[in-house]
Backbone as a ProteinNet text record, in pm:
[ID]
protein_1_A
[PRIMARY]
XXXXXXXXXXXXXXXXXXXXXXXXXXXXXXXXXXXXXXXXXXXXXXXXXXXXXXXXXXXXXXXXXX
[TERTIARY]
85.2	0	89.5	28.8	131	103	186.6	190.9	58.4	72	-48.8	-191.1	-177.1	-323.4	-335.6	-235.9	-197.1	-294.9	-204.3	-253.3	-437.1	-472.4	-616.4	-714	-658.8	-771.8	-750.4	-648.6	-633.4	-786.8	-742.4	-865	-1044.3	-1033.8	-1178.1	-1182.5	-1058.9	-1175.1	-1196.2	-1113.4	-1115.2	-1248.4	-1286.3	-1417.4	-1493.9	-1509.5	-1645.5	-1664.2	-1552.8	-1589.2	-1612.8	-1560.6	-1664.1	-1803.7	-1804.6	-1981.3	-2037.5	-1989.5	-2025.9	-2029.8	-1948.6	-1939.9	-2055.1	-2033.7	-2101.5	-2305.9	-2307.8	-2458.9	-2492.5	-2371	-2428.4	-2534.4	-2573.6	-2671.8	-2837.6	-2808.8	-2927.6	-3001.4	-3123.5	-3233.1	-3334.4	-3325.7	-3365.5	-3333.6	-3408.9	-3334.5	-3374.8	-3505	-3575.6	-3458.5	-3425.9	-3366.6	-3259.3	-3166.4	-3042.1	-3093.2	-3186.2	-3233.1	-3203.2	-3310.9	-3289.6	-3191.3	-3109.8	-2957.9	-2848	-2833.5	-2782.7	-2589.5	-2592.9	-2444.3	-2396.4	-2504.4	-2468.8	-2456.4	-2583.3	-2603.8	-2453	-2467.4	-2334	-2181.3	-2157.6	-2055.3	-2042.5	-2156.2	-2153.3	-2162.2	-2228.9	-2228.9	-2067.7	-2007.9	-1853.7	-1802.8	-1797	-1699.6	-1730.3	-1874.5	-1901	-1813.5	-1832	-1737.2	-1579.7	-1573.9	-1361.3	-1385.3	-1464.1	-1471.8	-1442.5	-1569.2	-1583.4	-1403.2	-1372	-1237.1	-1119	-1164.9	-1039.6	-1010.7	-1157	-1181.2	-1107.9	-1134	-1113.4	-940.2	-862.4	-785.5	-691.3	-774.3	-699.6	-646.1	-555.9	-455.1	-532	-523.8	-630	-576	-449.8	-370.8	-473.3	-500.2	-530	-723.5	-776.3	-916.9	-905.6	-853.7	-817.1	-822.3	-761.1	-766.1	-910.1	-952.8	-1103.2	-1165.6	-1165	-1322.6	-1276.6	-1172	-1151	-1148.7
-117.1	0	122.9	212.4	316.8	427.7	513.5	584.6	675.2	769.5	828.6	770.8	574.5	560.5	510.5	485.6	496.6	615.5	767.1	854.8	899.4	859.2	870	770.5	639.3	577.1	634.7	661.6	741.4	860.1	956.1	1018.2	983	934.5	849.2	802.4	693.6	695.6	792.7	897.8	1017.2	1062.3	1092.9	1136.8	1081.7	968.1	855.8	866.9	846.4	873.8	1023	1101.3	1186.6	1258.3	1173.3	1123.6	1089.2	999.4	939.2	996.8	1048.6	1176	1264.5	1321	1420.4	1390.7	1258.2	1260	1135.9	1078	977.2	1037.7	1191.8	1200.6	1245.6	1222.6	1196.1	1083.5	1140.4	1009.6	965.6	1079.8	1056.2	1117.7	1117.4	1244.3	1331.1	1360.1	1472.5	1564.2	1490.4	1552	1646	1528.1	1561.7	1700.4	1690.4	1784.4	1953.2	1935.3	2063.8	2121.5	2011.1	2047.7	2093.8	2213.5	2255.7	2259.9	2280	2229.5	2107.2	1991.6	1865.5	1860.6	1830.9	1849.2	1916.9	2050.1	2037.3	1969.7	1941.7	1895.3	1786.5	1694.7	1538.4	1562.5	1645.4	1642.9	1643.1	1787.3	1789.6	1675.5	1578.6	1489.1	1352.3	1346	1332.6	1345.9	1476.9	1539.4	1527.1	1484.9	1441	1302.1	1221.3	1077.3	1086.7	1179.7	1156.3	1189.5	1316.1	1335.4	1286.2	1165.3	1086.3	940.3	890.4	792.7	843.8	963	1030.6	1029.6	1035.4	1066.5	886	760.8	638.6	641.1	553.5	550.3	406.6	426.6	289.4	198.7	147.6	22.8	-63.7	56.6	49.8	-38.4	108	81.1	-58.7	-66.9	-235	-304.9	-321.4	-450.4	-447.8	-343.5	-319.8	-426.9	-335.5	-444.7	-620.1	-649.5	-805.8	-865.1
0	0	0	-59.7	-66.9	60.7	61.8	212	184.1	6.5	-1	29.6	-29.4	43.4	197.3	276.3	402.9	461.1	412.6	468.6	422.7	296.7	267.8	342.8	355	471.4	614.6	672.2	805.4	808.6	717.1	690	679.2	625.3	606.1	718.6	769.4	902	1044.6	1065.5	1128.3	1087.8	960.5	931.6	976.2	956.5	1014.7	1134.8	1238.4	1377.9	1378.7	1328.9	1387.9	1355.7	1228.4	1177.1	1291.5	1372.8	1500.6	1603	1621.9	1754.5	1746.9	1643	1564.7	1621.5	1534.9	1584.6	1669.6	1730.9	1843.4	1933.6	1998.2	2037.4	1977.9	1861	1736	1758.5	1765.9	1774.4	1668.6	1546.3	1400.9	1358.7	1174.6	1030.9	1077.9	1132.7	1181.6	1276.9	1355.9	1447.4	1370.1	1336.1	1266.2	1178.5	1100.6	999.7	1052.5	1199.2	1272.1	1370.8	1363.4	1445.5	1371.8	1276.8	1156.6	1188	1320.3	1330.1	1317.1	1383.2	1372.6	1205.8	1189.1	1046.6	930.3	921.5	885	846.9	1039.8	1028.1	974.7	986	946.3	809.4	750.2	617.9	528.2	628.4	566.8	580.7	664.2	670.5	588.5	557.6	385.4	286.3	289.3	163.5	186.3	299.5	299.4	281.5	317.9	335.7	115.8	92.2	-109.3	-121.1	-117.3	-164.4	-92.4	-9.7	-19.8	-64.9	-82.9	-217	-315.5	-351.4	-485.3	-546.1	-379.7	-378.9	-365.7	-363.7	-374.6	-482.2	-453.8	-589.1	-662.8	-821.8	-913.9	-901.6	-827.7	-798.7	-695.5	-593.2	-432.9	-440.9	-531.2	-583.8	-648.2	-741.9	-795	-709.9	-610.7	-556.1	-456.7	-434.3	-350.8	-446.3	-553.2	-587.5	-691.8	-644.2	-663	-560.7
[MASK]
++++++++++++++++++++++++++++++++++++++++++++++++++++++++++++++++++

């Protein structure tokens, strides 16, 4: 594995937990919907989770989906 995708899954999963952090005290969408900070933040870390897929190397992705 290379260090760049080393350092891109590190990321992704930093994001996820704090997807988790973020709305572990969420008790539905509803909720989440009107908690615009929660909301937010979980959303950004979405968008790092997308651009660091983006950012695997096609060696790395290759072997994902075999």
């Amino acid at each position: 594995m290379l260090n760049k995708d080393h350092h891109c899954l590190e990321s992704i999963i930093e994001a996820a937990d704090r997807i988790v952090e973020y709305t572990s005290e969420i008790q539905s969408p509803d909720e989440l919907n009107q908690d615009n900070k929660s909301f937010d933040a979980a959303m950004m870390n979405f968008v790092v989770i997308g651009k660091m897929v983006e950012k695997l190397s096609d060696d790395f992705k290759k072997g994902i989906r075999n």
